[in-house]
PARO-438106 format. One line per field, with one value per residue: residue in one letter; x, y, z of N, C-alpha, C in turn. Coordinates in pm, whole numbers. Each point is the difference from the previous one (the first is absolute). Example, Ala and Ser with C-alpha at 12.3 -4.5 7.8 and 13.67 -1.06 7.14 Angstrom:
BEGIN
code = (A	S)
nc1 = (1319	-35)
nc2 = (-569	105)
nc3 = (780	-72)
cac1 = (-89	82)
cac2 = (119	119)
cac3 = (0	6)
cc1 = (90	-77)
cc2 = (120	109)
cc3 = (0	73)
***
This chain:
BEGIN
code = (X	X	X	X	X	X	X	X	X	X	X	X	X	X	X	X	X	X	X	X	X	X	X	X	X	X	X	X	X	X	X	X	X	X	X	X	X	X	X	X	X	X	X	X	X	X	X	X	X	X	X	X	X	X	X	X	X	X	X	X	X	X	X	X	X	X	X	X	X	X	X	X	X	X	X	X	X	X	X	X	X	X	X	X	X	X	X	X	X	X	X	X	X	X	X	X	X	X	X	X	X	X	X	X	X	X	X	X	X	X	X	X	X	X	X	X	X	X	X	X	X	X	X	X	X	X	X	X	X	X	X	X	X	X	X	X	X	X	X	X	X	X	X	X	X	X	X	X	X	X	X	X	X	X	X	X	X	X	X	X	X	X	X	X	X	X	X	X	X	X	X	X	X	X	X	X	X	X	X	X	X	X	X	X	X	X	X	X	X	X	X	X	X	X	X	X	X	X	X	X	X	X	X	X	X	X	X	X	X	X	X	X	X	X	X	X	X	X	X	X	X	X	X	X	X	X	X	X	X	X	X	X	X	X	X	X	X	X	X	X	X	X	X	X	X	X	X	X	X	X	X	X	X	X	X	X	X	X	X	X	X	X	X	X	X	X	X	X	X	X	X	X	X	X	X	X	X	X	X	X	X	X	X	X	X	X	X	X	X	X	X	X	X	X	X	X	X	X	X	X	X	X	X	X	X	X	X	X	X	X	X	X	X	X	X	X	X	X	X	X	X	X	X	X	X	X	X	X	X	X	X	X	X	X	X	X	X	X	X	X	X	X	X	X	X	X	X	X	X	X	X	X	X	X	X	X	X	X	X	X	X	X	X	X	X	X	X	X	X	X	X	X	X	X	X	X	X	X	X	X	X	X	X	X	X	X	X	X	X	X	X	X	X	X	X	X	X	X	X	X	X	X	X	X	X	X	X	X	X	X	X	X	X	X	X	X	X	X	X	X	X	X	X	X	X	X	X	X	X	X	X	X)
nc1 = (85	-41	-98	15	90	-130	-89	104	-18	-155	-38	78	-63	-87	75	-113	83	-108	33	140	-57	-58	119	18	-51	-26	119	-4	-44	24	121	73	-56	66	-39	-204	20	50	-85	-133	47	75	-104	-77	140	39	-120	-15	96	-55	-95	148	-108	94	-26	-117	-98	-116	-58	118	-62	-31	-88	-27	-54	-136	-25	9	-70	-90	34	63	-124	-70	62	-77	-114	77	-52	-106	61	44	63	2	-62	-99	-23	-121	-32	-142	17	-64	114	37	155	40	55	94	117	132	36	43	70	44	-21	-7	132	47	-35	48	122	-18	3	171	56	-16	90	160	-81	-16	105	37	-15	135	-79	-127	-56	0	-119	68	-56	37	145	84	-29	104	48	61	121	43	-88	53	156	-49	-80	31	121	-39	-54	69	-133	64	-94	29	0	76	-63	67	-92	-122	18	112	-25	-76	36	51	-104	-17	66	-87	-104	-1	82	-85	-36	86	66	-26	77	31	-54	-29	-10	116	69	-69	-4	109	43	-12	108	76	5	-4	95	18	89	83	103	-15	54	157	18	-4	82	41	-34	34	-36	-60	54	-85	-29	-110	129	58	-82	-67	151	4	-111	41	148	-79	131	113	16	104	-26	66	83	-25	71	-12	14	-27	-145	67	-73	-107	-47	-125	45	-158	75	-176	-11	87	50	77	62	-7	12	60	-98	-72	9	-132	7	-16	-13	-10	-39	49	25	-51	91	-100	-113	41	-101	84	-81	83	84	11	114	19	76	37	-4	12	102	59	-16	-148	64	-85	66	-98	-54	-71	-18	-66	43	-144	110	-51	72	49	-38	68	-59	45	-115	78	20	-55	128	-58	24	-107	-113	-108	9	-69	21	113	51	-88	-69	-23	-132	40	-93	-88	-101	132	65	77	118	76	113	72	17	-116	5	94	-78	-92	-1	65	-49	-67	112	-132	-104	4	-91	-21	-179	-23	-161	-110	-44	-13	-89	-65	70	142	50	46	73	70	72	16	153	-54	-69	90	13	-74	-28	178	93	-109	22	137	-46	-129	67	77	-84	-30	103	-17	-107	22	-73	-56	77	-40	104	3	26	45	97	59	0	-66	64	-151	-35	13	-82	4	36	-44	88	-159	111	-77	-102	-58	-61	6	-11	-86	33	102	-79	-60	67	-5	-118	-52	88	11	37	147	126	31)
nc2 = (-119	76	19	-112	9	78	-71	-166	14	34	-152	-51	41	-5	-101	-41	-161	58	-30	74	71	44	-35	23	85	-39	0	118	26	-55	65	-100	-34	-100	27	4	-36	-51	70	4	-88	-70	-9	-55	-102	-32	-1	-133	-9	-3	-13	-36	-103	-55	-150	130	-17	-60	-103	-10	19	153	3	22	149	95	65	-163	-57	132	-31	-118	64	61	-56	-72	144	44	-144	41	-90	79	-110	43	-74	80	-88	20	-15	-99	-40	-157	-9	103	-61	103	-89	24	-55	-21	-8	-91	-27	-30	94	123	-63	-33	104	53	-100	29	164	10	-69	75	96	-30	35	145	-131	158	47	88	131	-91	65	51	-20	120	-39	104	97	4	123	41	-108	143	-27	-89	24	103	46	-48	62	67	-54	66	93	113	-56	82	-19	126	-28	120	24	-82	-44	-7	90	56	-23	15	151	-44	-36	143	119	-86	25	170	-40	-132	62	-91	110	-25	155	-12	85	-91	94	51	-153	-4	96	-25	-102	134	71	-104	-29	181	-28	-155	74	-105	83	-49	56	-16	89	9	82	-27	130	68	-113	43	-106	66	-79	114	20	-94	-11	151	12	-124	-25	162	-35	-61	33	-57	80	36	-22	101	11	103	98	78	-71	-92	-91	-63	-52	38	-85	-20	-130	-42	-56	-56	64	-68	113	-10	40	153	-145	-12	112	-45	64	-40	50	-104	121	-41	102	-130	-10	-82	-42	82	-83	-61	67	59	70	3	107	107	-51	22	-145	60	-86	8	43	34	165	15	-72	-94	-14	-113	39	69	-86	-30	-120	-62	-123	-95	-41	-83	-22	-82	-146	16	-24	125	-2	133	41	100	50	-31	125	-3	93	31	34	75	130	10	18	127	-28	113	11	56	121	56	-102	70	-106	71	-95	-113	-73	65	-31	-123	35	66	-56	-116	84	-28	87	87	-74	16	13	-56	5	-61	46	-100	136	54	-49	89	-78	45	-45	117	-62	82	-22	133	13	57	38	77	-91	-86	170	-14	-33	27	74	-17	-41	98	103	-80	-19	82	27	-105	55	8	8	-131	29	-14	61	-80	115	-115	32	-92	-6	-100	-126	44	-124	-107	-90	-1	96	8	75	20	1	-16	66	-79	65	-24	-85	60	145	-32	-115	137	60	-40	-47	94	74	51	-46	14	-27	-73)
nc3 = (0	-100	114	-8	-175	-21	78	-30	-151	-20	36	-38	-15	43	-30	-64	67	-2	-118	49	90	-103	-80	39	-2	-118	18	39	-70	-110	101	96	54	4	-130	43	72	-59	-120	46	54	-82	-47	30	-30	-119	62	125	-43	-121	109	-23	-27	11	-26	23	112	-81	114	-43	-102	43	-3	-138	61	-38	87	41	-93	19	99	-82	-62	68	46	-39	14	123	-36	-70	-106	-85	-15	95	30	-4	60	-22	139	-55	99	-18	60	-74	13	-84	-41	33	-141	70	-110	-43	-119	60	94	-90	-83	105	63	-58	-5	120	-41	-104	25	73	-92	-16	128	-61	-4	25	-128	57	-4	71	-56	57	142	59	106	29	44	-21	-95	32	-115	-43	-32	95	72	-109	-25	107	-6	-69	90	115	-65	111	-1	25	104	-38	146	2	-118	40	-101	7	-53	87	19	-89	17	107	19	-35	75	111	-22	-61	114	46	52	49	22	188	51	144	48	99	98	-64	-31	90	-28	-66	88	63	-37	38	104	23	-95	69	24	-107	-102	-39	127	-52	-21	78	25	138	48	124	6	94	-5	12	94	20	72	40	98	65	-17	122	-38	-1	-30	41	66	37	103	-34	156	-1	154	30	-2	-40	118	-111	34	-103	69	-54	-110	-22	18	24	83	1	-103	-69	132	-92	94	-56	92	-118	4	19	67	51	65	78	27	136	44	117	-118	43	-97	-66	34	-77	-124	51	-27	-57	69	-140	1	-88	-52	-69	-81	-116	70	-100	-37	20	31	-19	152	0	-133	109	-66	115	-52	20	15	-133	55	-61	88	-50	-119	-70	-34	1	126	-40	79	-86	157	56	-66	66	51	-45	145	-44	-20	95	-139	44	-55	-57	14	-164	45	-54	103	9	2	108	-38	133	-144	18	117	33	-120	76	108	-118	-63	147	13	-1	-48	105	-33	-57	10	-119	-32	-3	91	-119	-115	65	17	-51	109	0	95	45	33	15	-100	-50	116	-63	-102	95	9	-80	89	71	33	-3	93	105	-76	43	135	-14	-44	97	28	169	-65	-34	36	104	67	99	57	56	93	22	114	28	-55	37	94	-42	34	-73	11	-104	-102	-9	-115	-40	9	-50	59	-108	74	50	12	40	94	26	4	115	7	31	77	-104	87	56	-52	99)
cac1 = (-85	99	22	134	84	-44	-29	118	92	-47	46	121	4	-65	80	-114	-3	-126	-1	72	-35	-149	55	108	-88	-55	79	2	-227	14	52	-79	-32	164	54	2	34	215	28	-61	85	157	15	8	111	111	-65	31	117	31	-122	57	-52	93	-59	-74	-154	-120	-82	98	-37	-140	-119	21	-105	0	81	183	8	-26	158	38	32	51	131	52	8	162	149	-48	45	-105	-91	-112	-114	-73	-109	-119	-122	-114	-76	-131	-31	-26	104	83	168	95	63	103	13	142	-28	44	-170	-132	8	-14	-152	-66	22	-85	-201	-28	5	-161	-159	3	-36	-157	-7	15	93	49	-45	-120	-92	-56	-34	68	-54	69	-62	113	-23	140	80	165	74	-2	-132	-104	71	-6	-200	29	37	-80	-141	-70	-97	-54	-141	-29	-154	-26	-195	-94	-98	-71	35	109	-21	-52	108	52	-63	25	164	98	-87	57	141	66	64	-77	42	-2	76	-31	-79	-132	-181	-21	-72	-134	-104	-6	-67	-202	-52	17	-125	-123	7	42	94	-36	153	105	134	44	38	-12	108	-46	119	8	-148	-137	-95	-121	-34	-116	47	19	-125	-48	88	-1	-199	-32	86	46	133	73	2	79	63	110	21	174	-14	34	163	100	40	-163	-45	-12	-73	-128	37	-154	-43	-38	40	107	100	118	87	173	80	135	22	-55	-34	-142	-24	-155	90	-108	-25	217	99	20	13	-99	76	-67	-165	-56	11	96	70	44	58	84	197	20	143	49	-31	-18	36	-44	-113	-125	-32	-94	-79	-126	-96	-166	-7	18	25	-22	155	-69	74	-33	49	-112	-16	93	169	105	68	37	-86	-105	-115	-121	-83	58	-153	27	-34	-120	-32	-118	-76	-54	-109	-38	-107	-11	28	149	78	151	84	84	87	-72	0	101	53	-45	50	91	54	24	98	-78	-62	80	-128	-137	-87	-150	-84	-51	-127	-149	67	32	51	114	78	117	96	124	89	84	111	30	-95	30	-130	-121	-111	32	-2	-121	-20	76	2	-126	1	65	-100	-151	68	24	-133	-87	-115	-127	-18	-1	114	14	180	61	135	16	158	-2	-160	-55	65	-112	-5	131	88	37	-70	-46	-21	-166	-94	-170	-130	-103	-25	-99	30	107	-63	-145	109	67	-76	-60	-5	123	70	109	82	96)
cac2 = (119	122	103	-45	44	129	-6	41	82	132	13	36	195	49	-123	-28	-139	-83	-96	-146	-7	-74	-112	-43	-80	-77	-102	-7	-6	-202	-78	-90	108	19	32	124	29	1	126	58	-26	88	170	49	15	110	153	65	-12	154	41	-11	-89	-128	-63	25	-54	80	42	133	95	42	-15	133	24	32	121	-44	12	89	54	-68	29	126	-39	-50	55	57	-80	-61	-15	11	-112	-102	69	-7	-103	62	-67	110	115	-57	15	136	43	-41	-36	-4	-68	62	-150	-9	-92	-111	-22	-1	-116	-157	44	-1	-149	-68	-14	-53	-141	-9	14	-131	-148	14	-71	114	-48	121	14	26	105	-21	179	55	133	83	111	103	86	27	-106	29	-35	-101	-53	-32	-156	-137	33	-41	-111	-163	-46	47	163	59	99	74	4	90	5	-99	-18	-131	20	-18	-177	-68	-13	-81	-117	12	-9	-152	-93	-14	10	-65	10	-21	-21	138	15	135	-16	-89	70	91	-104	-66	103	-18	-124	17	63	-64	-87	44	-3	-159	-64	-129	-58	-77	-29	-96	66	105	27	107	32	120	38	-156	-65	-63	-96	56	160	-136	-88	34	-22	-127	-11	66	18	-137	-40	4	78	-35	97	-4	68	101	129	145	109	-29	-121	-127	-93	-149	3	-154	-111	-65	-100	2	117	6	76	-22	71	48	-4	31	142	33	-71	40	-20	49	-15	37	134	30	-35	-144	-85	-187	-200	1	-23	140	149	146	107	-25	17	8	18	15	-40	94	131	145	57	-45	-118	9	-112	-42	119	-27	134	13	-116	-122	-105	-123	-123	-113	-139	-92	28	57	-65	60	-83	97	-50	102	-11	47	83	-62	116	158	71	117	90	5	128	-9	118	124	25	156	-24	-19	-111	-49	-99	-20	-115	146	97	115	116	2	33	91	38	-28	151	124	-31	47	-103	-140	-92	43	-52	41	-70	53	-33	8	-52	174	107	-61	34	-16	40	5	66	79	16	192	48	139	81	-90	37	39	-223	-100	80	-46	-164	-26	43	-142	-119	73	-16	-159	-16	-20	129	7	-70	92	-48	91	-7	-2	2	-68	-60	-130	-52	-112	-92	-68	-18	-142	73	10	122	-19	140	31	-34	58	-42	17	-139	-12	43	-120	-106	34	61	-140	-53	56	142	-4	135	16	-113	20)
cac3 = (0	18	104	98	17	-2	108	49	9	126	188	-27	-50	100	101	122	-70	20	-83	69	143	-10	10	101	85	-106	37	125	144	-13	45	98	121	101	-95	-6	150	13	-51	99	116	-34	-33	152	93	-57	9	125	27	-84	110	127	105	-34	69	65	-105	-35	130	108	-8	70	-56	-35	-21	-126	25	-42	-106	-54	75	-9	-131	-14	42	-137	-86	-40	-31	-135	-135	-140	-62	119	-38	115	18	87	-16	-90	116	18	146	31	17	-136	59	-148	34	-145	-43	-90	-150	54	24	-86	-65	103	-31	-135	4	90	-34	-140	69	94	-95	-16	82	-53	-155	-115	-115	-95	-144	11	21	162	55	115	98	122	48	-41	-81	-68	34	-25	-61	34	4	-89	-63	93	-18	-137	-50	85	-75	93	-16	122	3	135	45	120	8	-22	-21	-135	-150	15	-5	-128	-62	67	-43	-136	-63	23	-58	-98	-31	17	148	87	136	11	127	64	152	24	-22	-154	-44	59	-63	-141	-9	69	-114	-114	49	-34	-98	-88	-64	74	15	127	7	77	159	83	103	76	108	72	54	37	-83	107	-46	-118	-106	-1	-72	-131	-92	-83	-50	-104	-37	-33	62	131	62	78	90	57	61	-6	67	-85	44	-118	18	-6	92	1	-115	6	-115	-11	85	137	24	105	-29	19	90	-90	115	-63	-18	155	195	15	191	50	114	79	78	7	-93	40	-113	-1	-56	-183	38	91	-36	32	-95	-140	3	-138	-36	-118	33	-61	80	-158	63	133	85	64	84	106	12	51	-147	33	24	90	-135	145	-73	-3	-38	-55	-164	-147	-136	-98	-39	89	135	92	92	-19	69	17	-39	14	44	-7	-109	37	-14	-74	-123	48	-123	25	-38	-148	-13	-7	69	67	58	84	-43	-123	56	-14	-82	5	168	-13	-34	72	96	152	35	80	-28	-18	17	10	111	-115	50	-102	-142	-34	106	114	140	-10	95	-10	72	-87	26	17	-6	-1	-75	-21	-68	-115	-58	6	-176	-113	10	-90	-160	-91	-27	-60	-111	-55	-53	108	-30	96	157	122	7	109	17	190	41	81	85	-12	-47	106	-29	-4	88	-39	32	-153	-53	-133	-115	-26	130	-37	74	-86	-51	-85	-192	-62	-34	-121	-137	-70	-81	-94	-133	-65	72	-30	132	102)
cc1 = (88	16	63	121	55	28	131	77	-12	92	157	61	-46	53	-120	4	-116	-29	83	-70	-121	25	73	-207	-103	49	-2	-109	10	61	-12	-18	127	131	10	12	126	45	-26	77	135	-88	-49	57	34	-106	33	142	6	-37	137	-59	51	-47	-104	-142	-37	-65	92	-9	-63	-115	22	-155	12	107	160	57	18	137	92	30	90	177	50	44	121	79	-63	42	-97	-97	-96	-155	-119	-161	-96	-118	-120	-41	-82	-42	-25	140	85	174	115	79	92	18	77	-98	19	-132	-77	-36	-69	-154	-75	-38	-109	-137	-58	-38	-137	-131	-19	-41	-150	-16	28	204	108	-32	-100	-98	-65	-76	15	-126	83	-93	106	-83	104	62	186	-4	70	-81	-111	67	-3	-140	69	40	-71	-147	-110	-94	-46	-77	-31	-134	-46	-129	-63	-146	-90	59	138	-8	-46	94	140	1	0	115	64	-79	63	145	17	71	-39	110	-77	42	-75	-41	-113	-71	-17	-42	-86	-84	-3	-60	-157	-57	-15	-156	-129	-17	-14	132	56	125	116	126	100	56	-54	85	-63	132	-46	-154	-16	-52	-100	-144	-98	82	53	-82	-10	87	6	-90	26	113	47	87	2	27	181	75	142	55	142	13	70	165	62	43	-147	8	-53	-148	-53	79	-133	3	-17	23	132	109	157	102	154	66	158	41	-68	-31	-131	-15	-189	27	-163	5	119	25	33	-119	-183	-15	-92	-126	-25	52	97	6	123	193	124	131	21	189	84	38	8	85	-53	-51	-88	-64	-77	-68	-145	-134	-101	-125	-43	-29	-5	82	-63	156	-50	95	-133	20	57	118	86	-20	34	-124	-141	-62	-62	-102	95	-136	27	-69	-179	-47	-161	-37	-33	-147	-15	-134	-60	41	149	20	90	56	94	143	6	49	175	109	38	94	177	58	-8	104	-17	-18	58	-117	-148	-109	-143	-95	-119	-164	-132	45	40	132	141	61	200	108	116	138	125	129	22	-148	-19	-160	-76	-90	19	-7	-165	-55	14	-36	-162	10	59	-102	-92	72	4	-145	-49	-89	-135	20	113	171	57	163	22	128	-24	139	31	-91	-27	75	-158	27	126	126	28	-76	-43	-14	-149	-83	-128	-113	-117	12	-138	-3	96	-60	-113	110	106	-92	-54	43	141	128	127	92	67	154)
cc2 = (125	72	-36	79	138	33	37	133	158	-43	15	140	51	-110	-36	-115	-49	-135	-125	-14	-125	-145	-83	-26	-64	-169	-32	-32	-162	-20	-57	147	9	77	188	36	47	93	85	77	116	136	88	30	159	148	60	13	156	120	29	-130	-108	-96	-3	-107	107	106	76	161	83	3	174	33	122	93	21	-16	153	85	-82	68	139	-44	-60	72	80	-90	-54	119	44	-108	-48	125	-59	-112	50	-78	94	46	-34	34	126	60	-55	-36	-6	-79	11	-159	44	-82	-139	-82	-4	-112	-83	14	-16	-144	-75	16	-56	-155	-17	4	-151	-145	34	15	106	-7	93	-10	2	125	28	202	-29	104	69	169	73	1	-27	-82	8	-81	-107	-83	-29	-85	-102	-14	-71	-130	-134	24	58	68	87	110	28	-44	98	49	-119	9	-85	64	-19	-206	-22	19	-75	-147	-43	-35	-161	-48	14	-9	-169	1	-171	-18	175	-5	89	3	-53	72	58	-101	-52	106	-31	-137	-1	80	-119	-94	52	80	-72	12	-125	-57	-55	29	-62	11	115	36	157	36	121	25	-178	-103	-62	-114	-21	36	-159	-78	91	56	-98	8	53	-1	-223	-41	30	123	6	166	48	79	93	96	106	38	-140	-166	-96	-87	-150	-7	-127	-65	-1	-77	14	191	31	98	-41	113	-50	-49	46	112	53	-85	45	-72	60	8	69	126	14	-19	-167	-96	-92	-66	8	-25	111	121	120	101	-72	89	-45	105	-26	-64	91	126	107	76	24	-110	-22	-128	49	134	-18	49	12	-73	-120	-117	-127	-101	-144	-160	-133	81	77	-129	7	-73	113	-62	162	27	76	111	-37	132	162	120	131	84	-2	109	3	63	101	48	154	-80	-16	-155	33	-34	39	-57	72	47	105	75	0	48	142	70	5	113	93	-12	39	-101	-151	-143	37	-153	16	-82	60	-79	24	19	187	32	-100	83	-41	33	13	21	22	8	153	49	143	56	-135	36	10	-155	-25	75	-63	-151	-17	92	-131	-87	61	15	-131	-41	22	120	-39	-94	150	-51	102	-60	73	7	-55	-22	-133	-58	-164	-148	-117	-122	-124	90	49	139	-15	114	-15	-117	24	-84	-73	-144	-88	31	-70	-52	-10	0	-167	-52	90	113	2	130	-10	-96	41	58)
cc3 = (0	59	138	0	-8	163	74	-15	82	128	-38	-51	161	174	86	-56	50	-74	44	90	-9	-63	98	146	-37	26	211	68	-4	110	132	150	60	-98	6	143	-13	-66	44	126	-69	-64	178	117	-113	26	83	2	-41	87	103	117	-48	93	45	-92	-46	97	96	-77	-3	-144	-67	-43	-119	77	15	-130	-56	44	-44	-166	28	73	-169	-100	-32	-38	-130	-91	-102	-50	118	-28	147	-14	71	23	18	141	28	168	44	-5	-74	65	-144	98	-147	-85	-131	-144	111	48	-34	-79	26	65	-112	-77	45	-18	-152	82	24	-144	-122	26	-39	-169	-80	11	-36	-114	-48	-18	159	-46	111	37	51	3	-82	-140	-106	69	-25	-141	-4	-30	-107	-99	74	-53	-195	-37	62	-62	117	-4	126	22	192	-1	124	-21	-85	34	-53	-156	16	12	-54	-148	13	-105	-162	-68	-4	-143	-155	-66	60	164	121	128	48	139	27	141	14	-28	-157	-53	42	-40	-153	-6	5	-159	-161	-17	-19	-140	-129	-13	23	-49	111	-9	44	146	95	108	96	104	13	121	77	-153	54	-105	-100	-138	-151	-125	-137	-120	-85	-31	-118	-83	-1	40	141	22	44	61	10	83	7	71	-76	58	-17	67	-56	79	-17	-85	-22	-162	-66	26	181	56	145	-90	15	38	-115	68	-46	54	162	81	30	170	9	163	125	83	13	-96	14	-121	71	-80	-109	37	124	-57	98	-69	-34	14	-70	26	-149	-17	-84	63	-66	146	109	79	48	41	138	-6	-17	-116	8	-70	51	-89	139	-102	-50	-9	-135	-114	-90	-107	-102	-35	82	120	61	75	-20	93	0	-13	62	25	-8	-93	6	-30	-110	-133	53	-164	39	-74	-184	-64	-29	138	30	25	51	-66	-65	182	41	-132	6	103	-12	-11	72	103	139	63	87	-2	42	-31	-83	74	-89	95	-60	-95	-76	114	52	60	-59	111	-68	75	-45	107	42	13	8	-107	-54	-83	-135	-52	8	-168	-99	-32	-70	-101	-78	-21	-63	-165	-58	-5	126	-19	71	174	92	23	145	26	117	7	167	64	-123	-122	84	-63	8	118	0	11	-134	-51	-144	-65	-52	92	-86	80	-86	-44	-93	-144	-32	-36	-143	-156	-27	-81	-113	-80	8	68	-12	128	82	-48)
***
């Protein structure tokens, strides 16, 4: 195929060996569990060593929260180099974190989620549509969008016509893979259904959100295939991604370490639910071990049907977030508001809460509260610019944002379970 060596030759101009990377674990996921333990193992000794912790375990080191991390960059940042570039996660929690990372990483990242889209039978080279949020995709990006056959379509106002057109574009070009966020696809799946559409595809891949169990079913129904999940985090580590079988997640064990660790930080026993605490072995220029990502993942012992021998997830309860609706039927998924927030450097996190289908509650808590009255401005002239024209939008400044009762902070909150429920079945409204 000719865009292999096309392919190569970009990463070799640009030194991002994603291509070896993705060979080399093509060959690796086959191998026996004591195989991947032992690599496992020597790249973990050589992190900590690099860490100055020679000899030391895993569990001898303190647990890093977002705010160690966020001090951790800014220390990095006087000793990074031109070529390192910055990893961001979308802010689902309300609090955006960077993290510096090298071609080295990105690669081997990058490796791992090609891998992952691979176990969902799609092909380099394939035609696939990409949901996301970014508008303007660079230059990079649109020769990566060119040569892999990428079609990509913002869905920040997603809608029923914005999805039907959707639907279109696969139908008349031949499309049958599609990515993106659960809820953006579980709306297109609701729209396909109340439309007929009735092409099948071969794949379906998800990430950045809850794949929740409705959201599930009705993908598969309306779209004919497997559903396959995958998990990661934006400050530049993949995790761990469903083979289709028994919907079991396989843990990058090569590349990361995944601890479900209890209130203390004390490791529980597979089949019990913890927080989520990820070592990235690769250390790039910044490291990032036993970091806490807000998170709760429950481990699983045994084999997979697969044949892979790399260790298993059993579920992943994190990233708990909701639909925010306006009374005109557009749909908010919470990266239409992290897309958004990403850009304000005031902003230390923030909350929506969405108590009548006219009307959300926005908290915030701001880094410089010298002029609240100029930032709450600036923030509802953006949303009222991105279409929020018919619903009420109240904007709070707060110390804090509340915590839920599990000790966890949910970036959108909507009260409105019933209209979920009415608009799943029947009218055609917009996704998560």
């Amino acid at each position: 195929m000719f865009i292999m060596p096309l392919w190569r030759v970009l990463e070799r101009l640009i030194d991002h060996p994603m291509l070896d990377n993705l060979a080399e674990l093509r060959i690796q996921q086959w191998l026996p569990f004591e195989e991947i333990e032992a690599i496992r193992h020597q790249k973990l000794k050589k992190l900590l060593s690099g860490m100055g912790r020679d000899g030391a375990k895993l569990r001898d080191i303190p647990v890093s929260e977002k705010t160690d991390i966020g001090q951790q960059f800014q220390r990095y940042k006087q000793n990074s180099n031109r070529f390192d570039f910055i990893a961001s996660s979308s802010g689902s929690t309300g609090t955006n974190t960077r993290v510096w990372c090298d071609n080295n990483t990105s690669a081997r990242t990058r490796a791992n989620f090609v891998l992952a889209l691979e176990w969902s039978n799609w092909t380099i080279g394939e035609a696939h549509l990409q949901t996301g949020m970014n508008v303007k995709r660079g230059l990079l990006r649109f020769i990566k969008d060119t040569m892999l056959k990428t079609y990509y379509v913002s869905i920040s106002d997603l809608s029923p016509r914005k999805a039907q057109d959707i639907l279109t574009t696969m139908q008349e070009k031949g499309i049958r893979h599609l990515w993106g966020y659960p809820g953006a696809l579980y709306f297109i799946a609701q729209q396909a259904e109340l439309s007929g559409w009735n092409a099948g595809l071969n794949s379906v891949v998800t990430w950045g959100d809850n794949l929740y169990a409705h959201y599930r079913q009705q993908m598969e129904s309306a779209f004919k295939t497997k559903v396959y999940d995958t998990y990661g985090i934006g400050e530049g580590v993949q995790i761990a991604a469903q083979c289709g079988f028994e919907d079991n997640y396989h843990i990058h064990a090569l590349d990361v370490i995944l601890e479900a660790v209890d209130d203390s930080d004390f490791p529980v026993a597979s089949g019990q639910r913890g927080q989520a605490l990820v070592t990235r072995l690769l250390p790039g220029p910044q490291p990032i071990v036993r970091y806490r990502v807000g998170d709760l993942v429950t481990l699983k012992e045994g084999n997979c049907p697969c044949g892979r021998e790399l260790p298993l997830l059993q579920n992943i309860d994190g990233r708990d977030t909701d639909i925010i609706r306006t009374p005109s039927g557009q749909v908010l998924i919470v990266h239409f508001f992290t897309g958004l927030f990403e850009h304000y450097d005031f902003v230390e996190s923030f909350q929506v809460r969405q108590t009548k289908l006219d009307c959300i509650q926005l908290l915030l808590v701001l880094k410089d509260e010298k002029k609240p009255a100029n930032q709450k401005h600036r923030i509802l002239t953006d949303l009222r610019s991105l279409g929020l024209i018919d619903i009420d939008i109240e904007i709070e400044v707060v110390d804090q944002i509340p915590l839920t009762q599990s000790g966890k902070r949910r970036f959108v909150i909507s009260d409105l379970p019933d209209l979920n429920k009415k608009r799943s079945k029947s009218v055609p409204a917009s996704n998560h």
